[in-house]
C-alpha positions, 0 to 999 in steps of 0.5 A: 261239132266243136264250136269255136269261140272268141275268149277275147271277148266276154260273150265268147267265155260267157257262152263256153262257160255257159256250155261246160257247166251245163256238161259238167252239172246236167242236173241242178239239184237245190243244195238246200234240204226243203219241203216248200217255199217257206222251208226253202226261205228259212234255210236261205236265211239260215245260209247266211255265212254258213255252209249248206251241210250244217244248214242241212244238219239243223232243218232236219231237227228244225221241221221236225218241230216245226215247219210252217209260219204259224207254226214258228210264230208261235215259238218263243226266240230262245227255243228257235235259237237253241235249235239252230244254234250251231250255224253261224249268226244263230241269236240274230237268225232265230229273231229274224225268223220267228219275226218273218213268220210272224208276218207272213201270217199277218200279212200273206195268209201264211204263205210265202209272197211271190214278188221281190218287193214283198220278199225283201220287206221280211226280216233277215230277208235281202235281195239274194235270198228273195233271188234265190227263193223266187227262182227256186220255188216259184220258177221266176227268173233271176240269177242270185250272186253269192261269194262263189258266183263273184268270184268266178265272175272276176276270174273270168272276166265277165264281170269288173264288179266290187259288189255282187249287186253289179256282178248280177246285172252284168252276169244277166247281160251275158246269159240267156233269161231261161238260163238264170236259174240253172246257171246260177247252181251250175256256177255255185258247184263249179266254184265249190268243187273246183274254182275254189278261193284257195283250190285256184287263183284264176289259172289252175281249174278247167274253165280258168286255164281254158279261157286263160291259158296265158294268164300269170298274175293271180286273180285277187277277188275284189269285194266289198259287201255284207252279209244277207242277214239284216236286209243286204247281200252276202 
């Protein structure tokens, strides 16, 4: 039965959105190649301005020399860098790991801490990346915000925010808790194979032209933020 939904009204795209992606992407795989929540940690910071594919090109060298904290605790910065010097921001990359490492042992036992605070108090470490590393690997909820998902928001009008840090609040607002981290993949591929920054201004995808069949004027995403790397969000 086909439900009828208000796209005037911002629960009403929330909710049809919500129902599409979960039809298009039943299944939400982790984009990023990981054994664990450590290798799932590093290559969120390894993300950082860089696409999953040559984040997925590096830790596939990368754990194969090493793949544990005490391990790359132990490897001097230039070798770190060599290995994934082919992503973006390598020479602060590499420092921010092997420093990361270094406290997880120190300070964890080795093992990734499950709280935000914890997660967000390593180098290199800000809140999406701990959002991504809490919901992913330890099945907590929360919904991380990258450029993908702050676009789409503003192109559907579900949310007014410059920063992603309010378009996280208001996209929690919208969708159910035990939705958070499905939907938060379930929008990254949406805005990666069809909603994308040049692919659509806000009128000629699906989802887009479903809710805003009227809509003429182009959607000019409104940002202002900073990359993950260092402690902030991309």
């Amino acid at each position: 039965m086909t439900v009828l939904r208000d796209f005037s009204k911002k629960q009403g795209r929330a909710d049809y959105v919500a129902e599409r992606l979960a039809e298009l992407y039943p299944k939400t795989p982790i984009p990023l190649d990981h054994r664990d929540a450590y290798t799932l940690l590093v290559a969120v910071v390894l993300s950082a301005q860089s696409t999953d594919v040559s984040v997925n090109k590096v830790t596939s060298h990368l754990w194969a020399r090493v793949a544990t904290p005490a391990e790359m605790a132990q490897v001097p910065v230039e070798e770190i860098r060599q290995l994934i010097r082919s992503v973006g921001l390598a020479r602060k990359k590499s420092k921010a790991i092997r420093e990361l490492s270094q406290l997880l042992v120190e300070r964890h036992g080795g093992a990734v801490p499950r709280t935000f605070a914890k997660l967000e108090a390593l180098p290199g470490v800000g809140h999406k990346a701990a959002s991504v590393v809490m919901s992913q690997a330890f099945g907590f909820p929360a919904f991380p915000v990258d450029t993908h998902i702050h676009r789409l928001a503003q192109r559907w009008k579900l949310s007014k925010g410059r920063i992603v840090e309010k378009t996280e609040t208001d996209l929690k607002r919208l969708f159910p808790e035990e939705d958070w981290s499905q939907l938060h993949l379930r929008m990254i591929y949406y805005g990666r194979e069809y909603c994308t920054a040049r692919g659509c201004n806000g009128t000629a995808c699906e989802i887009c032209s479903t809710l805003f069949p009227e809509r003429k004027p182009v959607v000019k995403m409104k940002k202002r933020n900073r990359v993950d790397l260092g402690g902030a969000v991309f």
